[in-house]
C-alpha positions as CSV (number, residue, x, y, z in Angstrom):
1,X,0.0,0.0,0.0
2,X,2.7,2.7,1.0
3,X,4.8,1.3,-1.9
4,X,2.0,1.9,-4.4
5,X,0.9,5.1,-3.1
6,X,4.5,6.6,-3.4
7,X,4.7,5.2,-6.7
8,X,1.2,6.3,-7.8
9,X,2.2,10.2,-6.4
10,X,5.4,10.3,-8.7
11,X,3.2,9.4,-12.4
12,X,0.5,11.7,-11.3
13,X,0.8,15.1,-13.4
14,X,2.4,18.1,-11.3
15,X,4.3,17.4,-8.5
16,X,2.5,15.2,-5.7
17,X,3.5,13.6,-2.4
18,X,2.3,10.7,-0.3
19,X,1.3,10.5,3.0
20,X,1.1,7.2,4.7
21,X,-1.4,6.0,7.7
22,X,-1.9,3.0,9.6
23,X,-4.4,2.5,11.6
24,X,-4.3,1.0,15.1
25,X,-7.9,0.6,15.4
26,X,-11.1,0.7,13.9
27,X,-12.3,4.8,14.7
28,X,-8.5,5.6,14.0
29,X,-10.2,5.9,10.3
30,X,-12.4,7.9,10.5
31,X,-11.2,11.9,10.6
32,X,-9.6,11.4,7.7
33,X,-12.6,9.2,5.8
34,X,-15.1,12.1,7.4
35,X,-13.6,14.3,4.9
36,X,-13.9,12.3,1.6
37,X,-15.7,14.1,-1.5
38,X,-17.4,11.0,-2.3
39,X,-20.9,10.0,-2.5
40,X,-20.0,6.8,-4.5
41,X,-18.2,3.7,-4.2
42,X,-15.8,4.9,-2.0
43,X,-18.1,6.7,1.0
44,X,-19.5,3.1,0.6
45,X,-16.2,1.2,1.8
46,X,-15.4,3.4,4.1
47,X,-18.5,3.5,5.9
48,X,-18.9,-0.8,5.8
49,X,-15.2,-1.8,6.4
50,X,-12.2,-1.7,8.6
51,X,-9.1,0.1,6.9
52,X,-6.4,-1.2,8.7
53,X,-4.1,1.8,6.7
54,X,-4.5,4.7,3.7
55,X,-2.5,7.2,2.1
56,X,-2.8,10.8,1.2
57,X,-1.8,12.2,-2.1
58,X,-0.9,16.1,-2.1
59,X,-1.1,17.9,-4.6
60,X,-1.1,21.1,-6.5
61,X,-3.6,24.0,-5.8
62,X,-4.6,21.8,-2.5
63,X,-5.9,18.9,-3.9
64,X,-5.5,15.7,-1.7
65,X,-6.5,12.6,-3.1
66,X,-7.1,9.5,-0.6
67,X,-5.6,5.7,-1.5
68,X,-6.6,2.9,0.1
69,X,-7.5,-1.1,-0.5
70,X,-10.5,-1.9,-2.1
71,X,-12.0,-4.9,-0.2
72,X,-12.8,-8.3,-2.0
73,X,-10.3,-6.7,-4.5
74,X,-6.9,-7.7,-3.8
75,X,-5.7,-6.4,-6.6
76,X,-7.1,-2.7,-6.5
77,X,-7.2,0.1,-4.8
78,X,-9.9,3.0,-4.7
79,X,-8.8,6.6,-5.0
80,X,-11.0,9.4,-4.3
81,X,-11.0,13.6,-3.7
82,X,-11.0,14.5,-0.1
83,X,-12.5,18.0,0.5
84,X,-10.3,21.5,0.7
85,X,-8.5,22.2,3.5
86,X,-8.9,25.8,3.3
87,X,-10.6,27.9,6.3
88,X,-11.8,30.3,3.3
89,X,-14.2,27.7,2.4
90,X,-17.5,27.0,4.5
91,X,-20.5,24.4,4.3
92,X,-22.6,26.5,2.1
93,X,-19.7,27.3,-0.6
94,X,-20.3,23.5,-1.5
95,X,-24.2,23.7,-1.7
96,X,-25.2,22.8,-5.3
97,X,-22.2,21.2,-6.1
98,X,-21.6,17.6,-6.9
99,X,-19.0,15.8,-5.8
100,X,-16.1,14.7,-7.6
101,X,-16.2,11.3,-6.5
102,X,-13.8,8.7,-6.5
103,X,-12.6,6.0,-8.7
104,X,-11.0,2.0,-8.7
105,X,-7.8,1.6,-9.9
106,X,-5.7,-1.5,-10.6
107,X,-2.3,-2.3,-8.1
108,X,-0.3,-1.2,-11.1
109,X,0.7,2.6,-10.4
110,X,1.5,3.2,-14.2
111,X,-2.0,2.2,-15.6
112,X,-3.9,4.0,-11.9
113,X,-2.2,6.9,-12.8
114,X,-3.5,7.4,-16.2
115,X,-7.1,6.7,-15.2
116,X,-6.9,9.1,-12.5
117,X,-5.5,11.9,-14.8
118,X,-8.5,10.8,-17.5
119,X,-11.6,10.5,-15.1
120,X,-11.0,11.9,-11.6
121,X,-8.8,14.9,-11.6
122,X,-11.0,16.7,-14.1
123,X,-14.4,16.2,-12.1
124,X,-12.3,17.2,-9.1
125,X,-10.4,20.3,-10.6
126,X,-14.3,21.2,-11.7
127,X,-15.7,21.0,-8.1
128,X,-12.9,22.6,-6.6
129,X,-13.6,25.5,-9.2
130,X,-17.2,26.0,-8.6
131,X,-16.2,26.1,-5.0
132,X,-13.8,28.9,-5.6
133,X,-16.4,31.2,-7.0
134,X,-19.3,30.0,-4.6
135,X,-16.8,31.6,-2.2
136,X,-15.8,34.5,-3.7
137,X,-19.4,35.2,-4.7
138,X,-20.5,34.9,-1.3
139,X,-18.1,34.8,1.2
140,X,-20.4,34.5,4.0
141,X,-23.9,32.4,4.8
142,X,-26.6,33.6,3.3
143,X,-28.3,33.9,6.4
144,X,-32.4,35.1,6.2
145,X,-32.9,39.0,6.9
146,X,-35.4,39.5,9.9
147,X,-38.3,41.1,8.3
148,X,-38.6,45.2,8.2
149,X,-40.3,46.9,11.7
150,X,-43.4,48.0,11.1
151,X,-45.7,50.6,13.1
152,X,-49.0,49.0,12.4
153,X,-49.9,45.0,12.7
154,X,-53.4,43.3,12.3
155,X,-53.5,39.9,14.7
156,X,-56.0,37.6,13.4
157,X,-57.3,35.4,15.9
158,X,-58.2,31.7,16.2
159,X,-61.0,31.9,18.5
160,X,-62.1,28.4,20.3
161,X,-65.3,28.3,19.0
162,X,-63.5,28.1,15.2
163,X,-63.8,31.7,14.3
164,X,-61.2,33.2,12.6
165,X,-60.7,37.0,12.9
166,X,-59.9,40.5,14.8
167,X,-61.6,42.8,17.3
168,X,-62.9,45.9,15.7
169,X,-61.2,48.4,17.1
170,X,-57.5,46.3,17.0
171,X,-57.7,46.6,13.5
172,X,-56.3,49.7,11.6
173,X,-58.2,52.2,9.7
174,X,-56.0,52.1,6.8
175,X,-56.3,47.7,6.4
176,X,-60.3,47.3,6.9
177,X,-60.6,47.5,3.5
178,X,-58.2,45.2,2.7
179,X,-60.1,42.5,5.2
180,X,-63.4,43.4,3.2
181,X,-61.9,42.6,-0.3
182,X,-60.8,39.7,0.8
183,X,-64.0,38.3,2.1
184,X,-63.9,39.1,6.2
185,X,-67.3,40.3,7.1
186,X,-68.2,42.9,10.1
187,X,-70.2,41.5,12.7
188,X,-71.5,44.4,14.9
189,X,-72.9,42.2,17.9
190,X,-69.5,40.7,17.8
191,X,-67.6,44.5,17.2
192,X,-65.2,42.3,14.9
193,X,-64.3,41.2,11.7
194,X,-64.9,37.2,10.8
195,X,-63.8,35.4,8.0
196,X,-66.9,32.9,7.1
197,X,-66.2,29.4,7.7
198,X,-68.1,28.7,4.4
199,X,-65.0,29.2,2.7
200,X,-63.8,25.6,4.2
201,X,-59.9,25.3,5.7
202,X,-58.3,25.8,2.4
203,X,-60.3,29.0,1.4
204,X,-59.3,30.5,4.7
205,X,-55.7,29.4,4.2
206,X,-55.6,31.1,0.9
207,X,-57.4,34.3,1.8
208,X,-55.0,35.1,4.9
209,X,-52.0,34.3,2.6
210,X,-53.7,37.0,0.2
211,X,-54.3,39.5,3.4
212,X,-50.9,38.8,4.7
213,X,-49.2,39.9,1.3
214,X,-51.3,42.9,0.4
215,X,-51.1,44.2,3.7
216,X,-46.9,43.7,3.8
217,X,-47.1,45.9,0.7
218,X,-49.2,48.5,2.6
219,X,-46.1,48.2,5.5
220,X,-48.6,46.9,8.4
221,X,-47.8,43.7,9.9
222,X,-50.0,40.7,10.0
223,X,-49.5,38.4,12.9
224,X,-51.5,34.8,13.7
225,X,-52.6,33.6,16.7
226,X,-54.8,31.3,18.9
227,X,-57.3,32.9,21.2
228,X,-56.0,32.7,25.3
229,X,-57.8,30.0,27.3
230,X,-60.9,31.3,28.7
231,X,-61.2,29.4,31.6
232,X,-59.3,28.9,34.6
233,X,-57.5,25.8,36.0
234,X,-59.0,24.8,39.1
235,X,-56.8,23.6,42.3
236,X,-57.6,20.3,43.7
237,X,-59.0,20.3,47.0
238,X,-56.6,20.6,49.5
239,X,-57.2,17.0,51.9
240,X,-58.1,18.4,55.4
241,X,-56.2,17.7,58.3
242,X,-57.0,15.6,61.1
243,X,-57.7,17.4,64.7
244,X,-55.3,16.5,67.0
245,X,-56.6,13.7,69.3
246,X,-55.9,14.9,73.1
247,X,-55.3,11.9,75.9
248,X,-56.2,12.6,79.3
Protein backbone atom coordinates (compact mmCIF):
# COMPACT_ATOMS: atom_id res chain seq x y z
CA UNK A 1 0.00 0.00 0.00
CA UNK A 2 2.70 2.74 0.96
CA UNK A 3 4.83 1.34 -1.90
CA UNK A 4 2.04 1.89 -4.37
CA UNK A 5 0.95 5.13 -3.10
CA UNK A 6 4.46 6.60 -3.37
CA UNK A 7 4.68 5.20 -6.72
CA UNK A 8 1.23 6.34 -7.76
CA UNK A 9 2.17 10.21 -6.38
CA UNK A 10 5.35 10.34 -8.68
CA UNK A 11 3.25 9.40 -12.37
CA UNK A 12 0.49 11.74 -11.27
CA UNK A 13 0.78 15.12 -13.45
CA UNK A 14 2.35 18.08 -11.31
CA UNK A 15 4.28 17.38 -8.45
CA UNK A 16 2.48 15.19 -5.65
CA UNK A 17 3.53 13.57 -2.37
CA UNK A 18 2.32 10.71 -0.28
CA UNK A 19 1.31 10.51 2.98
CA UNK A 20 1.14 7.19 4.73
CA UNK A 21 -1.36 6.03 7.66
CA UNK A 22 -1.88 3.01 9.60
CA UNK A 23 -4.36 2.48 11.60
CA UNK A 24 -4.34 1.01 15.08
CA UNK A 25 -7.95 0.58 15.36
CA UNK A 26 -11.07 0.71 13.87
CA UNK A 27 -12.33 4.76 14.69
CA UNK A 28 -8.51 5.61 13.97
CA UNK A 29 -10.19 5.85 10.34
CA UNK A 30 -12.39 7.92 10.51
CA UNK A 31 -11.19 11.89 10.60
CA UNK A 32 -9.55 11.41 7.72
CA UNK A 33 -12.57 9.24 5.83
CA UNK A 34 -15.08 12.07 7.41
CA UNK A 35 -13.64 14.32 4.90
CA UNK A 36 -13.90 12.34 1.64
CA UNK A 37 -15.66 14.12 -1.47
CA UNK A 38 -17.39 10.99 -2.33
CA UNK A 39 -20.92 10.01 -2.48
CA UNK A 40 -20.03 6.85 -4.46
CA UNK A 41 -18.21 3.68 -4.23
CA UNK A 42 -15.84 4.90 -2.00
CA UNK A 43 -18.11 6.68 1.01
CA UNK A 44 -19.51 3.08 0.62
CA UNK A 45 -16.19 1.19 1.78
CA UNK A 46 -15.42 3.38 4.06
CA UNK A 47 -18.48 3.48 5.85
CA UNK A 48 -18.86 -0.80 5.81
CA UNK A 49 -15.19 -1.81 6.38
CA UNK A 50 -12.20 -1.66 8.58
CA UNK A 51 -9.10 0.08 6.90
CA UNK A 52 -6.44 -1.21 8.71
CA UNK A 53 -4.11 1.76 6.66
CA UNK A 54 -4.48 4.66 3.74
CA UNK A 55 -2.50 7.23 2.10
CA UNK A 56 -2.85 10.84 1.22
CA UNK A 57 -1.81 12.20 -2.13
CA UNK A 58 -0.91 16.07 -2.11
CA UNK A 59 -1.05 17.90 -4.65
CA UNK A 60 -1.11 21.08 -6.46
CA UNK A 61 -3.63 23.97 -5.82
CA UNK A 62 -4.59 21.81 -2.51
CA UNK A 63 -5.88 18.94 -3.89
CA UNK A 64 -5.52 15.75 -1.70
CA UNK A 65 -6.53 12.61 -3.11
CA UNK A 66 -7.13 9.55 -0.65
CA UNK A 67 -5.64 5.71 -1.51
CA UNK A 68 -6.60 2.95 0.11
CA UNK A 69 -7.54 -1.10 -0.46
CA UNK A 70 -10.49 -1.90 -2.05
CA UNK A 71 -12.00 -4.93 -0.23
CA UNK A 72 -12.80 -8.31 -2.02
CA UNK A 73 -10.33 -6.66 -4.52
CA UNK A 74 -6.87 -7.67 -3.77
CA UNK A 75 -5.74 -6.40 -6.61
CA UNK A 76 -7.07 -2.70 -6.51
CA UNK A 77 -7.23 0.14 -4.75
CA UNK A 78 -9.85 3.01 -4.67
CA UNK A 79 -8.76 6.61 -4.99
CA UNK A 80 -11.04 9.38 -4.30
CA UNK A 81 -11.04 13.64 -3.65
CA UNK A 82 -10.97 14.45 -0.14
CA UNK A 83 -12.55 17.98 0.46
CA UNK A 84 -10.31 21.45 0.72
CA UNK A 85 -8.47 22.17 3.47
CA UNK A 86 -8.87 25.76 3.34
CA UNK A 87 -10.64 27.93 6.27
CA UNK A 88 -11.80 30.28 3.32
CA UNK A 89 -14.23 27.74 2.42
CA UNK A 90 -17.50 27.02 4.52
CA UNK A 91 -20.46 24.38 4.27
CA UNK A 92 -22.60 26.49 2.09
CA UNK A 93 -19.67 27.29 -0.59
CA UNK A 94 -20.29 23.53 -1.48
CA UNK A 95 -24.15 23.71 -1.72
CA UNK A 96 -25.18 22.79 -5.34
CA UNK A 97 -22.22 21.19 -6.13
CA UNK A 98 -21.59 17.61 -6.91
CA UNK A 99 -18.97 15.82 -5.79
CA UNK A 100 -16.10 14.70 -7.64
CA UNK A 101 -16.25 11.27 -6.51
CA UNK A 102 -13.78 8.75 -6.52
CA UNK A 103 -12.58 5.97 -8.66
CA UNK A 104 -10.97 2.04 -8.73
CA UNK A 105 -7.76 1.59 -9.95
CA UNK A 106 -5.69 -1.47 -10.60
CA UNK A 107 -2.31 -2.34 -8.09
CA UNK A 108 -0.29 -1.17 -11.06
CA UNK A 109 0.74 2.60 -10.42
CA UNK A 110 1.53 3.17 -14.16
CA UNK A 111 -2.00 2.22 -15.58
CA UNK A 112 -3.88 4.00 -11.94
CA UNK A 113 -2.18 6.89 -12.79
CA UNK A 114 -3.53 7.36 -16.24
CA UNK A 115 -7.10 6.71 -15.23
CA UNK A 116 -6.92 9.11 -12.45
CA UNK A 117 -5.55 11.94 -14.76
CA UNK A 118 -8.48 10.84 -17.53
CA UNK A 119 -11.55 10.55 -15.06
CA UNK A 120 -11.02 11.85 -11.61
CA UNK A 121 -8.78 14.93 -11.57
CA UNK A 122 -11.03 16.74 -14.10
CA UNK A 123 -14.44 16.16 -12.11
CA UNK A 124 -12.28 17.17 -9.07
CA UNK A 125 -10.41 20.32 -10.60
CA UNK A 126 -14.25 21.17 -11.73
CA UNK A 127 -15.70 21.03 -8.10
CA UNK A 128 -12.92 22.59 -6.64
CA UNK A 129 -13.56 25.48 -9.18
CA UNK A 130 -17.17 26.03 -8.57
CA UNK A 131 -16.20 26.06 -5.00
CA UNK A 132 -13.79 28.93 -5.60
CA UNK A 133 -16.36 31.22 -7.01
CA UNK A 134 -19.34 30.00 -4.64
CA UNK A 135 -16.80 31.61 -2.20
CA UNK A 136 -15.85 34.47 -3.75
CA UNK A 137 -19.36 35.18 -4.72
CA UNK A 138 -20.47 34.85 -1.27
CA UNK A 139 -18.10 34.79 1.18
CA UNK A 140 -20.44 34.49 4.04
CA UNK A 141 -23.90 32.39 4.78
CA UNK A 142 -26.63 33.56 3.27
CA UNK A 143 -28.31 33.94 6.43
CA UNK A 144 -32.36 35.09 6.25
CA UNK A 145 -32.94 39.01 6.90
CA UNK A 146 -35.41 39.45 9.91
CA UNK A 147 -38.31 41.13 8.32
CA UNK A 148 -38.62 45.24 8.25
CA UNK A 149 -40.29 46.91 11.68
CA UNK A 150 -43.40 47.98 11.09
CA UNK A 151 -45.72 50.60 13.07
CA UNK A 152 -49.01 49.02 12.36
CA UNK A 153 -49.90 45.04 12.73
CA UNK A 154 -53.41 43.30 12.26
CA UNK A 155 -53.47 39.86 14.74
CA UNK A 156 -56.04 37.57 13.41
CA UNK A 157 -57.33 35.42 15.94
CA UNK A 158 -58.21 31.70 16.16
CA UNK A 159 -60.98 31.88 18.49
CA UNK A 160 -62.10 28.37 20.35
CA UNK A 161 -65.29 28.28 19.01
CA UNK A 162 -63.54 28.05 15.15
CA UNK A 163 -63.80 31.69 14.27
CA UNK A 164 -61.15 33.22 12.65
CA UNK A 165 -60.71 37.03 12.91
CA UNK A 166 -59.90 40.53 14.76
CA UNK A 167 -61.58 42.84 17.26
CA UNK A 168 -62.92 45.90 15.71
CA UNK A 169 -61.24 48.44 17.10
CA UNK A 170 -57.53 46.32 16.96
CA UNK A 171 -57.73 46.59 13.50
CA UNK A 172 -56.29 49.73 11.59
CA UNK A 173 -58.21 52.17 9.67
CA UNK A 174 -56.00 52.07 6.79
CA UNK A 175 -56.29 47.68 6.36
CA UNK A 176 -60.26 47.32 6.92
CA UNK A 177 -60.57 47.52 3.52
CA UNK A 178 -58.21 45.25 2.71
CA UNK A 179 -60.10 42.54 5.23
CA UNK A 180 -63.45 43.42 3.15
CA UNK A 181 -61.89 42.64 -0.34
CA UNK A 182 -60.76 39.73 0.84
CA UNK A 183 -64.01 38.33 2.13
CA UNK A 184 -63.88 39.09 6.17
CA UNK A 185 -67.30 40.26 7.08
CA UNK A 186 -68.23 42.87 10.07
CA UNK A 187 -70.16 41.53 12.71
CA UNK A 188 -71.50 44.43 14.86
CA UNK A 189 -72.93 42.18 17.90
CA UNK A 190 -69.52 40.71 17.81
CA UNK A 191 -67.63 44.48 17.15
CA UNK A 192 -65.25 42.34 14.92
CA UNK A 193 -64.33 41.24 11.71
CA UNK A 194 -64.91 37.24 10.84
CA UNK A 195 -63.78 35.37 8.04
CA UNK A 196 -66.90 32.86 7.13
CA UNK A 197 -66.25 29.43 7.67
CA UNK A 198 -68.10 28.66 4.41
CA UNK A 199 -65.01 29.20 2.67
CA UNK A 200 -63.82 25.60 4.20
CA UNK A 201 -59.90 25.26 5.72
CA UNK A 202 -58.34 25.79 2.38
CA UNK A 203 -60.33 29.05 1.36
CA UNK A 204 -59.27 30.50 4.67
CA UNK A 205 -55.68 29.38 4.19
CA UNK A 206 -55.62 31.13 0.86
CA UNK A 207 -57.37 34.30 1.79
CA UNK A 208 -55.04 35.12 4.91
CA UNK A 209 -51.98 34.35 2.64
CA UNK A 210 -53.71 37.02 0.21
CA UNK A 211 -54.29 39.54 3.38
CA UNK A 212 -50.93 38.84 4.72
CA UNK A 213 -49.15 39.87 1.32
CA UNK A 214 -51.28 42.90 0.41
CA UNK A 215 -51.13 44.21 3.69
CA UNK A 216 -46.94 43.72 3.75
CA UNK A 217 -47.11 45.88 0.74
CA UNK A 218 -49.20 48.50 2.58
CA UNK A 219 -46.07 48.21 5.51
CA UNK A 220 -48.65 46.87 8.43
CA UNK A 221 -47.78 43.72 9.93
CA UNK A 222 -50.00 40.69 10.03
CA UNK A 223 -49.50 38.38 12.93
CA UNK A 224 -51.51 34.77 13.70
CA UNK A 225 -52.58 33.57 16.67
CA UNK A 226 -54.80 31.27 18.88
CA UNK A 227 -57.29 32.95 21.25
CA UNK A 228 -55.98 32.68 25.34
CA UNK A 229 -57.83 29.98 27.28
CA UNK A 230 -60.88 31.31 28.67
CA UNK A 231 -61.20 29.37 31.62
CA UNK A 232 -59.32 28.92 34.58
CA UNK A 233 -57.55 25.80 36.01
CA UNK A 234 -59.04 24.77 39.08
CA UNK A 235 -56.80 23.62 42.34
CA UNK A 236 -57.60 20.34 43.70
CA UNK A 237 -59.02 20.31 46.95
CA UNK A 238 -56.58 20.56 49.52
CA UNK A 239 -57.25 16.98 51.89
CA UNK A 240 -58.13 18.44 55.40
CA UNK A 241 -56.17 17.66 58.30
CA UNK A 242 -57.04 15.63 61.11
CA UNK A 243 -57.67 17.41 64.68
CA UNK A 244 -55.26 16.45 66.96
CA UNK A 245 -56.55 13.73 69.25
CA UNK A 246 -55.87 14.86 73.15
CA UNK A 247 -55.28 11.86 75.91
CA UNK A 248 -56.17 12.61 79.32
Amino acid sequence: MNVFATDLSFRLPGLWNSEYHHHATYPDQFPLTDQLWDLGHVDWVVSEFVLTHDAVLHGPGGKRLYVTDRPLHPHQFVVAPLEPDDARFKPHHFVGVAEPNGIAVPNDPVRASTRIARRLLPRYEHALEAVRRNAAEQPEPPHRLAPPRVAQVVTLTWYDDGALGAPYGSVPEQARMTLYAYGFQYHPHQAAFLLPAAYGKDGRALRIQAVARRLSEQGIGVNLRHAAPTTTAVLPRSRPTAAPIHHR
